[in-house]
N, C-alpha and C positions, 0 to 999 in steps of 0.2 A: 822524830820517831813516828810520830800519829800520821803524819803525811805522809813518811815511805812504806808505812803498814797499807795507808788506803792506795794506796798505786798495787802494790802487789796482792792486797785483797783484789782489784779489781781483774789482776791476773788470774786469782783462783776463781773466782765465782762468774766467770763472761760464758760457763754452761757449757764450753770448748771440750771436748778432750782428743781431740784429732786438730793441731795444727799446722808449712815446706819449706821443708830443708834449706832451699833455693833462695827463701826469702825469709829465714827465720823469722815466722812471722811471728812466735812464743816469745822474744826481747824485745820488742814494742808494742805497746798500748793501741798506739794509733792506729798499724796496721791492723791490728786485732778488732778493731771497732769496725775496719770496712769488712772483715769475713761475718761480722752479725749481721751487717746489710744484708750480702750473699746470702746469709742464711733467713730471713728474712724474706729476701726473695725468692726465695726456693717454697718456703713456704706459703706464700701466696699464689704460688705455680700451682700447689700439689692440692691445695683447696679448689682451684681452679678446675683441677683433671676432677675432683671428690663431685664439685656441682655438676658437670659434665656427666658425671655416671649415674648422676643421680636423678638426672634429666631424663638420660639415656633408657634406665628402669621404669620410668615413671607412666612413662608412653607405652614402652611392651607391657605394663600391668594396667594402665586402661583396654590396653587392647585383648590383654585376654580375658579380662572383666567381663568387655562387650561380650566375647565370643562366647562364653563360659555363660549368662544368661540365653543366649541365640542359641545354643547346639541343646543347653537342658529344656527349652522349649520345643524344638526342630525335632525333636529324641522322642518325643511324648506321642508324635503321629507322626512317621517321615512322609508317609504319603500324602498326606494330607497337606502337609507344610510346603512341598516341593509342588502339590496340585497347584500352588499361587505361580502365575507367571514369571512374578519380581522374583520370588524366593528362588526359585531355579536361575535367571541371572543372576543375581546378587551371588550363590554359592559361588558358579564357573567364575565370577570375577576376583570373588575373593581368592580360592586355589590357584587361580592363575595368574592374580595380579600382586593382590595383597601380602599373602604368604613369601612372595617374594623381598617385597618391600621389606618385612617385618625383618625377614635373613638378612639383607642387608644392614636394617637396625643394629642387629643383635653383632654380625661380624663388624661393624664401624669402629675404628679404634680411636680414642677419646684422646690417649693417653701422651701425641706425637710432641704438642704443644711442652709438655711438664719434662717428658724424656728430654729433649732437644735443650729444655734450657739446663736441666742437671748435667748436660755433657758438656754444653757448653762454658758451665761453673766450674765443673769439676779438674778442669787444667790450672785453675788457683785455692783447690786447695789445700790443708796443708799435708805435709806427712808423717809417716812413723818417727820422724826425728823428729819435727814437731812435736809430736805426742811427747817423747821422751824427754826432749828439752824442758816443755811447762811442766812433766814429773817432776823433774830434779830439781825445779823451780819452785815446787811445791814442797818439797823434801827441804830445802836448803832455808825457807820458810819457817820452817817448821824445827828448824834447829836454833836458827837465828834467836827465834822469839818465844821459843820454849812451850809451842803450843803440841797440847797433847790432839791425840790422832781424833778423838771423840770431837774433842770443842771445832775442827776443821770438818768434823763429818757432818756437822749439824749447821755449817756457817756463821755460827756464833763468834764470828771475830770483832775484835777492838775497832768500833769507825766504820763497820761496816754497813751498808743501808742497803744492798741487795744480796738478801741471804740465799744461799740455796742448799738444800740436801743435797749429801754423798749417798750415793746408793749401795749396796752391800755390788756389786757389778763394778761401781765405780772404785770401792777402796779396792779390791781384789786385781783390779788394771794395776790401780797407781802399785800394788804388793809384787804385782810380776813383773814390772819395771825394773825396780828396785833389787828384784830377785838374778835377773838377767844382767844385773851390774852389778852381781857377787855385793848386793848389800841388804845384809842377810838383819841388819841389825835394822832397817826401816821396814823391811820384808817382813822380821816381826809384827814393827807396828801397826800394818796395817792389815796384815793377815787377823791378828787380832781383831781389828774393829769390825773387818769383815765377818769372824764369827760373831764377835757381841750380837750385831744386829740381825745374825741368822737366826740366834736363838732367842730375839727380844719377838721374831716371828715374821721377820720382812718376807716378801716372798721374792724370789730369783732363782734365774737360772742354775748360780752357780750353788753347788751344794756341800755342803758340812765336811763330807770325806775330801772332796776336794782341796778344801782349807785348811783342814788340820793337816793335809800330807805337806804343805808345804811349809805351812807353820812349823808344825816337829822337827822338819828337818835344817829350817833357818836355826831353831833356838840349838838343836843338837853340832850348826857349824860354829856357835858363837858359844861351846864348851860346857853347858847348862845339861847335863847328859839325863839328869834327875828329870827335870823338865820335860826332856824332849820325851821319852822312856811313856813316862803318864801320856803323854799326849799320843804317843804310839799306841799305848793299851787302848785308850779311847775310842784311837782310827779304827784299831782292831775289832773292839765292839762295834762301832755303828756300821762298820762291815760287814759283819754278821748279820746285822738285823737288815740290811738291806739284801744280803742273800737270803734272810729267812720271805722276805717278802718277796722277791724272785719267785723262791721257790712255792709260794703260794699262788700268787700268778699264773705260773706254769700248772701247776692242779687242776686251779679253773678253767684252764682251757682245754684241761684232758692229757697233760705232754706231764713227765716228769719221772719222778720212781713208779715200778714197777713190782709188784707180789714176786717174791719165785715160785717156779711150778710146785716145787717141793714145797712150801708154807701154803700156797693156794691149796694144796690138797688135802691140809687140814683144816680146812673151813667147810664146815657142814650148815646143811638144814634141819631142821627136826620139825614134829608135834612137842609141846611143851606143856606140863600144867605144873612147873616151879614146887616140884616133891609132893607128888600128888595133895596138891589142893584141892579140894574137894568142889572149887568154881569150876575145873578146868577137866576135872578125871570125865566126862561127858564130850566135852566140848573143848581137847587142849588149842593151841593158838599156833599158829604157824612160826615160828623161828630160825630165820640164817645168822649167821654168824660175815661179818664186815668185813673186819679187821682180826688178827691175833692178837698185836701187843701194839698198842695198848687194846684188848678187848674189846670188840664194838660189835652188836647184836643190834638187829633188825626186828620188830613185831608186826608181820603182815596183817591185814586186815582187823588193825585191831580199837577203831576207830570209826562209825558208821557214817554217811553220809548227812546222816539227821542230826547226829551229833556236833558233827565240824560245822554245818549250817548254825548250827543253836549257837556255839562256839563262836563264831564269826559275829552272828547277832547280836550276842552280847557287849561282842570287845568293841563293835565300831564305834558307838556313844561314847566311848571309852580312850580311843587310840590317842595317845600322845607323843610328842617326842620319845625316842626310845631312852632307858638311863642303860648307865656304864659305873663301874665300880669304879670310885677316887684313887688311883695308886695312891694319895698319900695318906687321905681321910679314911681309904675302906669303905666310907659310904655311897649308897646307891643314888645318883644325880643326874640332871639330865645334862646333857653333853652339848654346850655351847663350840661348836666346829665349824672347821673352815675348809674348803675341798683346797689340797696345796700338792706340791709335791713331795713335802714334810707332810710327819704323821701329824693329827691333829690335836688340837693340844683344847685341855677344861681348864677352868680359872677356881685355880684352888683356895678356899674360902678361908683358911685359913694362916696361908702364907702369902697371898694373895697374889704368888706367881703364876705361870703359867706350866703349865705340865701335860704331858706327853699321855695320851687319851687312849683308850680303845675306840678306834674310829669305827660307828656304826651311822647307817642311814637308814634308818626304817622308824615305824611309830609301833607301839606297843601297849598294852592295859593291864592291867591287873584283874582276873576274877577269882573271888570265893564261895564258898560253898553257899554264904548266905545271898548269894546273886542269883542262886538257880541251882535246884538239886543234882544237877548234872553235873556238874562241878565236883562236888563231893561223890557220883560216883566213877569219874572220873580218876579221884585223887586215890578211889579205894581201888578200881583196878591198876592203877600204878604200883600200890603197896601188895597187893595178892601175888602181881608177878614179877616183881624184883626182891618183895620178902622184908621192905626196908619199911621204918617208922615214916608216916607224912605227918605227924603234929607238927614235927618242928620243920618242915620244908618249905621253903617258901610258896609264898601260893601261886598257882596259875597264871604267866607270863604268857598271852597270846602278842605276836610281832607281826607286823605285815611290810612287808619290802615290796615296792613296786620296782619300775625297770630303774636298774644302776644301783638299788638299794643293797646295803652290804653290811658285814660287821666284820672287819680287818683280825688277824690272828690276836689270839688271848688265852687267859686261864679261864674259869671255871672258879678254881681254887683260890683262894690266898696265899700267897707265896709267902717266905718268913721276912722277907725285907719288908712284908704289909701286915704288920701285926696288930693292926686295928680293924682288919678286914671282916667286915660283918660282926666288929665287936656288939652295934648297937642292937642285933636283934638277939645276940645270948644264944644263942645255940651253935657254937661251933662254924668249922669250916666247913665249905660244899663238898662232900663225900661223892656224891654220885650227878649225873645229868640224863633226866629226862629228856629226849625231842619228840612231840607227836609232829608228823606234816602231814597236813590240811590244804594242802594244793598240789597238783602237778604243774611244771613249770617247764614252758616250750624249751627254753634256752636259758643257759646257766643256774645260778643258785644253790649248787653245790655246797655241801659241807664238809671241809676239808683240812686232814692234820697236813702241817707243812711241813712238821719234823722226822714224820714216817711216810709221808706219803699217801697213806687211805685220805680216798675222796668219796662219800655217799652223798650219791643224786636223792632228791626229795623225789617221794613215790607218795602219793594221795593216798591216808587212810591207812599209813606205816605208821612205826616210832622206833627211833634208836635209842639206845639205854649204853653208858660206859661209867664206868668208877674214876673219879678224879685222883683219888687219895689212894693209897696204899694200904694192904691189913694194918702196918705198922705205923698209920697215920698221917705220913710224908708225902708232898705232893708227886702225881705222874707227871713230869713234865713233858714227857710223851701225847697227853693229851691238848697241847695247845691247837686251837682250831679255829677256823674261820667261816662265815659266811659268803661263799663269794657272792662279788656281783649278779643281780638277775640283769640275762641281756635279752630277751623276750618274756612278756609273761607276765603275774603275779604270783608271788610268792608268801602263802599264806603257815605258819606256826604255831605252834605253845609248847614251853619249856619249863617242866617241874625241874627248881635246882634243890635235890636232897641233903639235907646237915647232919653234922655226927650225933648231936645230942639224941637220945632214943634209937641208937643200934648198937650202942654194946652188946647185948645178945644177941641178935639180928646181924650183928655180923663181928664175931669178936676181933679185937686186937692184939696182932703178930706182931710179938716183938724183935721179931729177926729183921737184920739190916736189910736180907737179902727180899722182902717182902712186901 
């Protein structure tokens, strides 16, 4: 038994997954040892062509070193530099001689040597039946000896002494093999491992919706209708949120939904002083209006230049990785992330899984009143002209995004599936959201709902204000939003997030569903 295991361990793990027809080269060992040579060889070709180019670069970067010290010299007096005899040869030789030379360099192709011998390989080696053959070989393996899809993904076989990883790539080949041979019941198996290891966090091309379509529909051909059903709702969901991220994409780029004329034409400007306050009956503030529904207003010039400065002063000492609310904890943390092509995921403290993040890049501080009185007057004209309590708001969140910095769609709010969301500081859910912006920003960094469509460009020495919650308490999920990418520029913030406790009067509670 141990001896026929290690022969066809050594089938599975020779690192192969392409071996022809012509010479079944997947039922013997032996053959199978001369295409490692081959390969082998190939790669000592392809290091061959790598030193080659690396030779190739090393010489046009001495040379334009030299040049790059000579013309920032030569630049500083032309006349002067070209009065020397030599200097005026030496240029015409260079233009006429050198410049040539170096083109020649630059078009020299390295690569004839590594090409010529991969074609000349390539008529031994093996093919798609190959491939299929050491599947079923692997498959038939795996029935034999009762080894489950994980203990083969990971190499950990009986006797084995060169282990290798399966790759979420690799199990999803060996699942469409499988699949292609109406064998819907290893199609399972290893569809499955191929998600385990997507969602343990591997990175790959291939992707979750992917997997599950094929998975749902193997378990739904082998009668499991329950099964397959769940696994459909799932596709359905992360469909979704891959459309919802599409469509946030398209925002930031300026492409997507569009206002109708008819709702644009209720969107006004005004003077403002929030029922005549007595700050503003002199001097009210400029106000447009964003958005309709979900409600988004604009405060132009409401923010002085000395201010944002002080503002910035403060926070730089200060900037740290940005946090993000715990979907599971509700608390506020700093976000251990990874740039993928899955969302990024925190390490929840205490389940110690890994879970599905609000992906932001940028750093951020915290200031209070006792940092600098500006602060607290800051906090008081946010309360004059939204009307709402700041004791219990969180304090001053200034964020700074430089280029590519971002914060992927999210709430605000706590939603009811996060019932511990900001349990720890006692005062309720986020009611309302502050944005002052503090920077004009060349290119991108829009703020943008992805579910309605409004996109507000940051304009220097604005702030936008909307309500997260409803009179009747329930969150908008209208307002989920994003920061997009900045793709020129910096991108400078601060964000009052406002809580329910201290606005019952200030703003009572509608108990109507429709509210």
């Amino acid at each position: 038994f141990r001896m026929e295991l290690k022969c066809w361990c050594l089938l599975l793990l020779s690192g192969l997954q392409s071996i022809s027809a012509n010479h079944d080269f997947f039922t013997s060992i032996g053959q199978m040892t001369d295409l490692l040579y081959t390969e082998k060889d190939l790669v000592t070709s392809l290091k061959d062509y790598i030193r080659a180019e690396e030779n190739k670069l090393e010489q046009i970067k001495r040379w334009a070193d030299k040049l790059d010290s000579l013309t920032a010299a030569a630049t500083q007096d032309p006349e002067g530099f070209l009065g020397h005899p030599v200097n005026a040869f030496k240029l015409m030789k260079r233009l006429n001689t050198e410049w040539g030379d170096l083109e020649s360099l630059v078009l020299s192709d390295t690569s004839d040597g590594f090409i010529s011998n991969l074609t000349i390989q390539r008529q031994h080696f093996p093919t798609d039946d190959d491939q299929t053959g050491a599947a079923k070989a692997l498959l038939r393996l795996q029935d034999t000896y009762r080894l489950d899809a994980n203990t083969i993904s990971t190499g950990d076989l009986p006797g084995a002494i060169h282990k290798i990883h399966m790759t979420v790539d690799d199990c999803y080949e060996l699942a469409k093999i499988a699949y292609t041979e109406v064998d819907y019941y290893h199609t399972e198996l290893w569809m499955t491992q191929a998600l385990k290891q997507l969602e343990e966090g591997e990175e790959s091309n291939i992707d979750m919706v992917t997997v599950l379509d094929y998975l749902s529909y193997a378990i739904y051909q082998q009668g499991e209708l329950d099964r397959a059903l769940e696994l459909t709702k799932r596709l359905l969901e992360l469909g979704k949120s891959l459309w919802k991220k599409k469509k946030y994409e398209m925002l930031c780029r300026g492409e997507g939904i569009r206002m109708t004329p008819q709702r644009q034409s209720r969107l006004f400007c005004r003077y403002y002083d929030n029922k005549h306050n007595p700050k503003f009956l002199l001097a009210p503030v400029k106000q447009q209006d964003e958005w309709d529904r979900p409600y988004i207003v604009r405060y132009l010039d409401i923010i002085s230049d000395t201010e944002m400065e002080k503002v910035k002063q403060l926070a730089k000492p200060r900037l740290r990785r940005a946090t993000i609310s715990n979907p599971v904890t509700g608390v506020l943390e700093t976000a251990s992330y990874r740039i993928s092509k899955r969302r990024a995921t925190v390490h929840d403290p205490q389940t110690g899984k890994l879970t599905t993040a609000q992906y932001r890049v940028s750093k951020s501080a915290w200031l209070t009143e006792y940092d600098d009185p500006l602060i607290d007057k800051l906090n008081q004209r946010i309360e004059d002209l939204t009307g709402l309590e700041m004791d219990t708001a969180e304090e001053l969140q200034v964020a700074n995004y430089g280029v590519g910095g971002q914060y992927e769609p999210h709430f605000d709010f706590g939603r009811k599936d996060e019932p511990d969301a900001f349990k720890e500081l006692g005062t309720g859910n986020r009611i309302a959201t502050w944005l002052f912006y503090m920077s004009d920003v060349a290119a991108g960094g829009a703020t943008v709902f992805p579910d309605v469509g409004a996109s507000v460009r940051p304009k220097k020495g604005t702030a936008v204000f909307w309500y997260n919650l409803f009179p009747n308490g329930e969150g908008d999920y209208s307002t989920r939003h994003a920061a997009c990418p900045v793709l020129v520029g910096n991108k400078w913030v601060s964000n009052k997030w406002i809580h329910e406790r201290g606005q019952e009067w200030r703003r009572p509670c509608n108990l109507s569903e429709a509210d």
